[in-house]
N, C-alpha and C positions, 0 to 999 in steps of 0.2 A: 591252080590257074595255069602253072608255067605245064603240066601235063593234057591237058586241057587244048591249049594254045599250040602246043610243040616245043621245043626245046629249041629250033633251028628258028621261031619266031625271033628270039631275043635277039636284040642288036649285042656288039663285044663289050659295051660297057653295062648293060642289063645283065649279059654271061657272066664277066666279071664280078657284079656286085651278088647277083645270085649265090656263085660259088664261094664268094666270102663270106655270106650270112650263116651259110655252109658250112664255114671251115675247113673248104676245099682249097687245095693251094692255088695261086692264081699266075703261079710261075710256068704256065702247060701253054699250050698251045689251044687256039680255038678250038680245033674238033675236040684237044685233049677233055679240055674243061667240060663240051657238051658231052660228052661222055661219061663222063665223072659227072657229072648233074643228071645225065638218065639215069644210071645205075642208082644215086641217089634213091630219086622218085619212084622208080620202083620198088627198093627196098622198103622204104618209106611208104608208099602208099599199096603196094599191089601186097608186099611180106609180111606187113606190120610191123616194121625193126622200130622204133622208139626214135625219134632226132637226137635225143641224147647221148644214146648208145654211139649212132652214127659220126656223131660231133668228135667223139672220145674217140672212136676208130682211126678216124684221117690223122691221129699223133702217131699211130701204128704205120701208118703209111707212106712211111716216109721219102725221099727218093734222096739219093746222094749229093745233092747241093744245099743244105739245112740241118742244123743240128739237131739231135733228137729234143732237146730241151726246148730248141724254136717252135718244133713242130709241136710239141705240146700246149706252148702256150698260144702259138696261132689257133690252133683248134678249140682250145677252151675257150678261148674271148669270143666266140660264135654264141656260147652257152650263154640264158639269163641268169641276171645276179640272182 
């Protein structure tokens, strides 16, 4: 639906909740995050990468203000039990 709609539809607090269901970090900047949500969606829907895979990536990605160990467990709580 959000590729559908655009990504630039979302108000900051739909961006925001998007990219945490995500487990995209939510410490970016707007364009940052819509950014990081396109590459998403297309990964996801145009590549076929798995959301899980995805989910498990953003702990790899981490940027210099969060520990590695934060980053993992922010990205895993995105995952179903």
């Amino acid at each position: 639906m959000i590729q559908a709609e655009g990504v630039e539809s979302l108000s900051e607090a739909e961006l925001r909740q998007a990219c945490r269901d995500r487990g995209l970090l939510g410490l970016l900047s707007v364009e940052e995050m819509r950014q990081q949500l396109r590459d998403w969606l297309d990964l996801s829907l145009n590549h076929s990468v798995p959301s899980s895979l995805l989910i498990l990536s953003r702990a790899f990605n981490v940027s210099g203000t969060i520990k590695p160990e934060e980053a993992v467990e922010f990205a895993t709580s995105s995952l179903p039990d």
